[in-house]
Backbone as ProteinMPNN parsed JSONL, in Angstrom:
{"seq_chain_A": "XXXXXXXXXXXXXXXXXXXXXXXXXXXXXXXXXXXXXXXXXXXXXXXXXXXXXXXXXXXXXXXXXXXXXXXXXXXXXXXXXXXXXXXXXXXXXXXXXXXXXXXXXXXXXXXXXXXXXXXXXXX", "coords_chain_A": {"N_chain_A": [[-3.336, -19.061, 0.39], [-2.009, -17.686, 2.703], [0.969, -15.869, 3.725], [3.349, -15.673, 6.246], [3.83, -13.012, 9.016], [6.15, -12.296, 8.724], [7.518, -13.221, 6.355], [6.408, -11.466, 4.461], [6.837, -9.629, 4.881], [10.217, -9.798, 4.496], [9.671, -10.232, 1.518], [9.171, -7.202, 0.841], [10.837, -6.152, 1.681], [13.05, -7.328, -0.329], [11.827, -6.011, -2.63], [11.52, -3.345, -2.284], [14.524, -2.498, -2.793], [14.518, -2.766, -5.321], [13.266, -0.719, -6.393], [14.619, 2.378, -7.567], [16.692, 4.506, -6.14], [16.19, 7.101, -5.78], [13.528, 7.317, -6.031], [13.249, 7.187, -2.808], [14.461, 9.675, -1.49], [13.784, 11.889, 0.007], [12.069, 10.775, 1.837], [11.779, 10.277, 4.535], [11.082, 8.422, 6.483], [10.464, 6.696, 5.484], [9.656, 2.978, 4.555], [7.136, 1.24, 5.852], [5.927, -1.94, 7.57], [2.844, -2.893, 8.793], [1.395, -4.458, 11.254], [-1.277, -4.662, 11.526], [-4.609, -5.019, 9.666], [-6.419, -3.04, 7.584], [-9.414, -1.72, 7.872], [-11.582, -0.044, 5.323], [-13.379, 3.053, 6.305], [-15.173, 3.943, 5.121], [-16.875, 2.037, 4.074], [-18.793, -1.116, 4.281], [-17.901, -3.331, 6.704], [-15.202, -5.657, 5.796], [-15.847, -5.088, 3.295], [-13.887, -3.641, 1.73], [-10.67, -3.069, 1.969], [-7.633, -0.93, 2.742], [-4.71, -0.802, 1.656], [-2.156, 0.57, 1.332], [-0.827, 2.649, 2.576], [0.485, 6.565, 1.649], [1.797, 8.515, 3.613], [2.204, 11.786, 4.695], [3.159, 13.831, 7.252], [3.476, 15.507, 10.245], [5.641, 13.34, 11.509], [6.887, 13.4, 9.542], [7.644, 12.403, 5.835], [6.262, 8.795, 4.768], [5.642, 5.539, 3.894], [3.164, 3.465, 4.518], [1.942, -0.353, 4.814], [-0.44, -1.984, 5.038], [0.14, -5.41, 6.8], [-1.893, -6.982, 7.858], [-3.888, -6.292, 5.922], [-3.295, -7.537, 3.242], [-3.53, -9.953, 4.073], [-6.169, -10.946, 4.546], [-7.408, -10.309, 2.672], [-5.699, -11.946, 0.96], [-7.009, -14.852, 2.433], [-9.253, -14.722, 1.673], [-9.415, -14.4, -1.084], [-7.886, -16.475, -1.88], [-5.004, -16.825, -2.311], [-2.148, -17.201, -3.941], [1.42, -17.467, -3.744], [2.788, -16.279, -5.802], [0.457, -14.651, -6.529], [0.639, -12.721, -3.783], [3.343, -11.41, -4.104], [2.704, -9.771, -6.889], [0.392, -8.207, -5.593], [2.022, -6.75, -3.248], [3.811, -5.344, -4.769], [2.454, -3.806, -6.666], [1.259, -2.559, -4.491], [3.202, -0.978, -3.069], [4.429, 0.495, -5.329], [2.484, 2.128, -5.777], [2.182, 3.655, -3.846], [4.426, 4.584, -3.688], [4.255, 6.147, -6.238], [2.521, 8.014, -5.421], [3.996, 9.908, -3.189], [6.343, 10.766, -5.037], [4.888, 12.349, -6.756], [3.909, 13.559, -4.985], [6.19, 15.149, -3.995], [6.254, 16.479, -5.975], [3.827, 18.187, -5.895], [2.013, 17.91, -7.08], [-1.527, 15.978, -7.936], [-2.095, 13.742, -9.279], [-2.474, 10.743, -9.118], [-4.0, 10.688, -6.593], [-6.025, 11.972, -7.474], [-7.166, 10.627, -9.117], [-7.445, 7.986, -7.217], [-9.517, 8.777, -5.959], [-12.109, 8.95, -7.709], [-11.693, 6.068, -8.553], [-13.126, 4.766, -5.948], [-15.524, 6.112, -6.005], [-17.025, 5.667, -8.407], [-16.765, 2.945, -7.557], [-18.504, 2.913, -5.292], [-20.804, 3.581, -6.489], [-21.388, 1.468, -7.608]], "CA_chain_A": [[-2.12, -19.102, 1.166], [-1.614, -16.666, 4.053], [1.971, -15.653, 4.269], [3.584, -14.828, 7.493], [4.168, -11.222, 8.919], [8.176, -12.194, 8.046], [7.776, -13.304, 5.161], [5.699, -10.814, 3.856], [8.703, -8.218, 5.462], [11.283, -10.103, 3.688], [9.426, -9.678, 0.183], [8.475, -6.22, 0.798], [12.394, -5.829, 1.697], [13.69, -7.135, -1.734], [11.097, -5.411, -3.548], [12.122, -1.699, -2.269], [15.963, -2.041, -2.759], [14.773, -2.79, -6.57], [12.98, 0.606, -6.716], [15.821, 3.278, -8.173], [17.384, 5.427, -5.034], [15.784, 8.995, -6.168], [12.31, 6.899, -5.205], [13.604, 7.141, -2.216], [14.198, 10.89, -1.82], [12.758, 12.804, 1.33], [10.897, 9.221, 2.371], [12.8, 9.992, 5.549], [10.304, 7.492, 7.722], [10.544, 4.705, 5.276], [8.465, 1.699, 4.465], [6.615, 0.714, 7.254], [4.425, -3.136, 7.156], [2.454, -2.658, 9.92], [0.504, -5.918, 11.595], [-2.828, -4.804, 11.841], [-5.756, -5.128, 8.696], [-6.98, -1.172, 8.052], [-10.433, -1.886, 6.797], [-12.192, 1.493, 4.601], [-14.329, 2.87, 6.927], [-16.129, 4.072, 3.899], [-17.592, 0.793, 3.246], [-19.206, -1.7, 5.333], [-16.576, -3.977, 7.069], [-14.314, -6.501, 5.428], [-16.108, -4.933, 1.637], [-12.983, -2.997, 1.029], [-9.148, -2.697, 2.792], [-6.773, 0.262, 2.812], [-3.442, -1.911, 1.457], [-0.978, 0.928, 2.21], [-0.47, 4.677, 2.176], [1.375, 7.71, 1.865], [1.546, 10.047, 4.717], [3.124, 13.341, 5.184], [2.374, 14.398, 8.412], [4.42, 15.869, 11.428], [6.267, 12.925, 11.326], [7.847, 13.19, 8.134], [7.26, 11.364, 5.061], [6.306, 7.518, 5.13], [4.854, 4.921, 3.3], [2.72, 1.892, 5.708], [1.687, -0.928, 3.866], [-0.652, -3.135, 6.049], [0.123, -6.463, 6.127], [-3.003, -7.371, 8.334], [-5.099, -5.739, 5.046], [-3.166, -8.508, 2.436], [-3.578, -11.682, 4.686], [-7.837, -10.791, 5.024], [-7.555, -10.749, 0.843], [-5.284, -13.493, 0.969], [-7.041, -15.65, 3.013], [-10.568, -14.472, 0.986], [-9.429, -14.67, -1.884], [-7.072, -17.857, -2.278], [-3.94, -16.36, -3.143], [-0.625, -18.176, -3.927], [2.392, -16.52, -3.421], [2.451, -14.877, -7.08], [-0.34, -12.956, -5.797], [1.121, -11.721, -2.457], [4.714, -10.831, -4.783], [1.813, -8.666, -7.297], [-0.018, -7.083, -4.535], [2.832, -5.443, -2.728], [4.796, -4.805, -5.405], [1.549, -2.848, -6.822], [1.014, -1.478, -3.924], [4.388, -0.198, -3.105], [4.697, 1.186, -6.404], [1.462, 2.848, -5.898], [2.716, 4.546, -2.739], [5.569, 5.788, -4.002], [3.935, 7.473, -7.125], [1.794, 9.5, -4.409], [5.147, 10.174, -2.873], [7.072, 11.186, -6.054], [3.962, 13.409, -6.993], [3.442, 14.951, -3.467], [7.511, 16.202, -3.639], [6.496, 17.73, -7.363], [2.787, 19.321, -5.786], [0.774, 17.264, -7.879], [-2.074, 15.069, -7.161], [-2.939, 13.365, -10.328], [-2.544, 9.64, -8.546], [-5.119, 10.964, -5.534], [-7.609, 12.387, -7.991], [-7.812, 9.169, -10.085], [-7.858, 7.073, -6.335], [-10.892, 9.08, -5.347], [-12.753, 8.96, -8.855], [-12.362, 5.048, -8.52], [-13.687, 4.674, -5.099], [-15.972, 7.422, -6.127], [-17.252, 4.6, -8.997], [-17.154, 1.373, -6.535], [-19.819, 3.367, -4.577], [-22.047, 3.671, -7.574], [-22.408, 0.219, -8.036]], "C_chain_A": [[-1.92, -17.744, 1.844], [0.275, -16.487, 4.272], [2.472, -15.085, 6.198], [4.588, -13.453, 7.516], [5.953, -11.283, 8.053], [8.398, -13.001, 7.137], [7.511, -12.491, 3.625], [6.395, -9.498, 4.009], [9.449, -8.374, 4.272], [10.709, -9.629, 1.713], [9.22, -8.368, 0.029], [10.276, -5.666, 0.532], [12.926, -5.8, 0.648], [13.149, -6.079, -2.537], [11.572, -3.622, -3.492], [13.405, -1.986, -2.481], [15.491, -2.251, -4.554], [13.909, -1.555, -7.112], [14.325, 1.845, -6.597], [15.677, 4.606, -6.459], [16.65, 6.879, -5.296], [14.646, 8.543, -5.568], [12.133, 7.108, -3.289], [13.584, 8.728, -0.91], [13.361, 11.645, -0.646], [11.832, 11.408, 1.81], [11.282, 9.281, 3.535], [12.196, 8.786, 6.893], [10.732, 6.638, 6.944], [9.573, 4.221, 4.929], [8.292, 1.021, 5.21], [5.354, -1.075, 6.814], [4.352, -2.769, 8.825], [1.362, -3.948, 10.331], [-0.861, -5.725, 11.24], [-3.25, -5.026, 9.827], [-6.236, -3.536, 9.409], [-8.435, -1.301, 6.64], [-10.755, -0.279, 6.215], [-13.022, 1.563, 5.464], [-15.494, 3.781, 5.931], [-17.081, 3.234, 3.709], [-17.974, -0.108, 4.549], [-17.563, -3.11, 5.944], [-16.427, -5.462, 6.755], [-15.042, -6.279, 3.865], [-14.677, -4.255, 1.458], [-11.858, -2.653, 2.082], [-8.458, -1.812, 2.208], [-4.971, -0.605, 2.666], [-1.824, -0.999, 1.799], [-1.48, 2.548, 1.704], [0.409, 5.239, 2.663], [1.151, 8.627, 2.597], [2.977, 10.828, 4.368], [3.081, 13.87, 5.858], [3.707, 14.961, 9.687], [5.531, 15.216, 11.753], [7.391, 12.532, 10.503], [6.905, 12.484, 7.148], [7.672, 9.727, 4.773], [5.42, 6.826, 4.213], [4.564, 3.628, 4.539], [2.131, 1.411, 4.397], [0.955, -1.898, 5.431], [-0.93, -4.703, 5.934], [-1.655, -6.963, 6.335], [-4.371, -7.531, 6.789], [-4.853, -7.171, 3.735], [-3.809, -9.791, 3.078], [-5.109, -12.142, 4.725], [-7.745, -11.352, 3.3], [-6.932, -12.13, 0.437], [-5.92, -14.633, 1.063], [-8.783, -15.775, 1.76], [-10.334, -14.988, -0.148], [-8.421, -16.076, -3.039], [-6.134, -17.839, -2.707], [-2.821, -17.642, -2.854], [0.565, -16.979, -3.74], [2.88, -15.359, -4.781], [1.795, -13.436, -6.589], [0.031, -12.46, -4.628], [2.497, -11.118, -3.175], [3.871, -9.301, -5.457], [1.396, -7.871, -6.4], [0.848, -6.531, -3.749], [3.387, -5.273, -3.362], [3.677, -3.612, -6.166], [1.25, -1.803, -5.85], [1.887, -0.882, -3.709], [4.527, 0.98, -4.262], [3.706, 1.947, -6.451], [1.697, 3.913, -5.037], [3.735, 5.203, -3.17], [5.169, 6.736, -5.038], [3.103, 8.654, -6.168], [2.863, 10.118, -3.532], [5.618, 11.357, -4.336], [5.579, 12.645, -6.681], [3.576, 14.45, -5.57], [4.736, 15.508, -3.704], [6.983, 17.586, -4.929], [5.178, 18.253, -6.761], [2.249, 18.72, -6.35], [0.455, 15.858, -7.835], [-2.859, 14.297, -7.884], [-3.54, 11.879, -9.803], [-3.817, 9.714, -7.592], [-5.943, 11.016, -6.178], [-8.249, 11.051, -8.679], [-8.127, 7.886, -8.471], [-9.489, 7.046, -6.038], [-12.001, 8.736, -6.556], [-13.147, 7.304, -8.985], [-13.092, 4.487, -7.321], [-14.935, 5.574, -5.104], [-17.286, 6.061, -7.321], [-17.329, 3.199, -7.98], [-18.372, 1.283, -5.859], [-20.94, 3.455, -5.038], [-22.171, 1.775, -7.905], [-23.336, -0.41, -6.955]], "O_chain_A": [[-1.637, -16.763, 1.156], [0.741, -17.186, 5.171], [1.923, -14.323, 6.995], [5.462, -12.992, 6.781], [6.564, -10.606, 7.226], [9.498, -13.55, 7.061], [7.935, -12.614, 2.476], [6.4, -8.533, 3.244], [9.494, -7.607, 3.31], [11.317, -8.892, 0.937], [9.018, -8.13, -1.162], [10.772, -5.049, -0.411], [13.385, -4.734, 0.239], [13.898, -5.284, -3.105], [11.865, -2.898, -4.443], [13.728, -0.909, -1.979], [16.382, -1.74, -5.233], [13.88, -1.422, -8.335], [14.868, 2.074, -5.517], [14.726, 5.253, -6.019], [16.99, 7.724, -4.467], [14.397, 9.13, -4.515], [11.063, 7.15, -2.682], [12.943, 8.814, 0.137], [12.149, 11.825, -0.761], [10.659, 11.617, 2.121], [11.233, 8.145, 4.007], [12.789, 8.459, 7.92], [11.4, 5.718, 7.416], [8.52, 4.858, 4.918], [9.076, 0.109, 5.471], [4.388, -1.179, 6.057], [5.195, -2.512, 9.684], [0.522, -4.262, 9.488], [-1.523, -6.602, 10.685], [-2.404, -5.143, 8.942], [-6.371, -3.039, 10.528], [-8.518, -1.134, 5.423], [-10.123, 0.645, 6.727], [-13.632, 0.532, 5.749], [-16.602, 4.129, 6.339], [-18.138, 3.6, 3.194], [-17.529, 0.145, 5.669], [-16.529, -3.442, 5.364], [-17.161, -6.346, 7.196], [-14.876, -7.238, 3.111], [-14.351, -4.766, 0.387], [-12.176, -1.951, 3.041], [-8.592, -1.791, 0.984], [-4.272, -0.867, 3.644], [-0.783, -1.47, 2.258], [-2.152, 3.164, 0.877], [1.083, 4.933, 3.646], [0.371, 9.542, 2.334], [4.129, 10.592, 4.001], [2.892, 15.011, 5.437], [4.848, 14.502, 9.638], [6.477, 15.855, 12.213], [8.35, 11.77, 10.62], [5.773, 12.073, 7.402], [8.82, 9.318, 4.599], [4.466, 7.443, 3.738], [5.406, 3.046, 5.224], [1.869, 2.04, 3.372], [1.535, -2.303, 6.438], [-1.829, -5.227, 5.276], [-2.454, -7.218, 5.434], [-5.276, -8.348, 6.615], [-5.835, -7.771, 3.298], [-4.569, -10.524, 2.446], [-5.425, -13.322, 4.879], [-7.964, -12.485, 2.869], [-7.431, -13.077, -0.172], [-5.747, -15.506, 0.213], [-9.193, -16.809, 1.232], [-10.926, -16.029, -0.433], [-8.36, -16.381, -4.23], [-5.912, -18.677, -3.581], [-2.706, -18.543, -2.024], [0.375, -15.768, -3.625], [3.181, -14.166, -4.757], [2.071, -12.253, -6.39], [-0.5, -11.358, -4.494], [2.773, -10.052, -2.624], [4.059, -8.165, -5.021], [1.947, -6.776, -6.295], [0.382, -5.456, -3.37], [4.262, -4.657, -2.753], [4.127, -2.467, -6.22], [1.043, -0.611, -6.075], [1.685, 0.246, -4.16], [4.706, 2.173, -4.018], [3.875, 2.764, -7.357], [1.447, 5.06, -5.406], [3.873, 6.413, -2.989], [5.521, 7.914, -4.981], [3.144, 9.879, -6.283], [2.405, 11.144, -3.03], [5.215, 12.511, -4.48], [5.858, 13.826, -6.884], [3.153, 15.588, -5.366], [4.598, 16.73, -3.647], [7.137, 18.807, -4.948], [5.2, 19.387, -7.241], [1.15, 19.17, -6.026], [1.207, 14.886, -7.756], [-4.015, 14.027, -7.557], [-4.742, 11.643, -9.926], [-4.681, 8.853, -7.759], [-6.899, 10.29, -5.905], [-9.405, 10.631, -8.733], [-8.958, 6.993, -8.633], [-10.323, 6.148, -5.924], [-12.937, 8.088, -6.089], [-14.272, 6.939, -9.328], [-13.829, 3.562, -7.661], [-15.391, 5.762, -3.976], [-18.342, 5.714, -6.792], [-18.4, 2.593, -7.97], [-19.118, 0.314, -5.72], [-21.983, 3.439, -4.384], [-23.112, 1.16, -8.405], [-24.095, -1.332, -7.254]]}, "name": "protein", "num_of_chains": 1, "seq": "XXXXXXXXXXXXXXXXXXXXXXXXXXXXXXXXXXXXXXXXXXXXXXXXXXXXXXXXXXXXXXXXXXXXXXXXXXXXXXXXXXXXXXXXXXXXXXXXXXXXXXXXXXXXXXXXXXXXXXXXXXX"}
């Protein structure tokens, strides 16, 4: 099951107002779903998607979440709507700990990202 872009908004919507207000906290861009699919260009294309990230950049700080990247897994992997609720609520929550650790300076979340992509490559 493939959700659509606005439905996949609307869950993304509930899901951040039930993350605690301090999460929140210098995020001054927000939570962005963005249309496109952001394959890894690490990997050969459609082996591995980029499901959201944390920037900090000139623009401020932001979390994107791309829907484009769920709907490819979605569609691959046969999801029901359970699994599209799990996967952005994982990923969200994943974005914000690289958030909440970039305000404190520390990059324990990054080092363990790279270490498992770091492992995916070895097999």
């Amino acid at each position: 099951m493939v959700l659509s872009f606005d439905e996949a908004g609307e869950l993304l919507d509930a899901m951040a107002e039930s993350f605690p207000p301090a999460f929140f906290s210098d995020l001054n861009g927000g939570i962005l779903l963005l249309p496109e699919a952001h394959p890894d260009p690490d990997f050969p294309p459609g082996e591995m998607y980029i499901m959201g990230e944390y920037c900090n950049d000139q623009m401020g700080r932001y979390i994107n979440l791309y829907y484009g990247s769920f709907a490819a897994l979605a569609e691959e992997e046969d999801w029901t709507r359970r699994n599209w609720e799990e996967e952005l609520y994982e990923t969200l929550a994943h974005e914000f700990t690289h958030h909440i650790e970039g305000l404190a300076g520390e990059r324990g979340l990054e080092i363990k990202d790279e270490a498992f992509l770091d492992r995916y490559r070895d097999q």
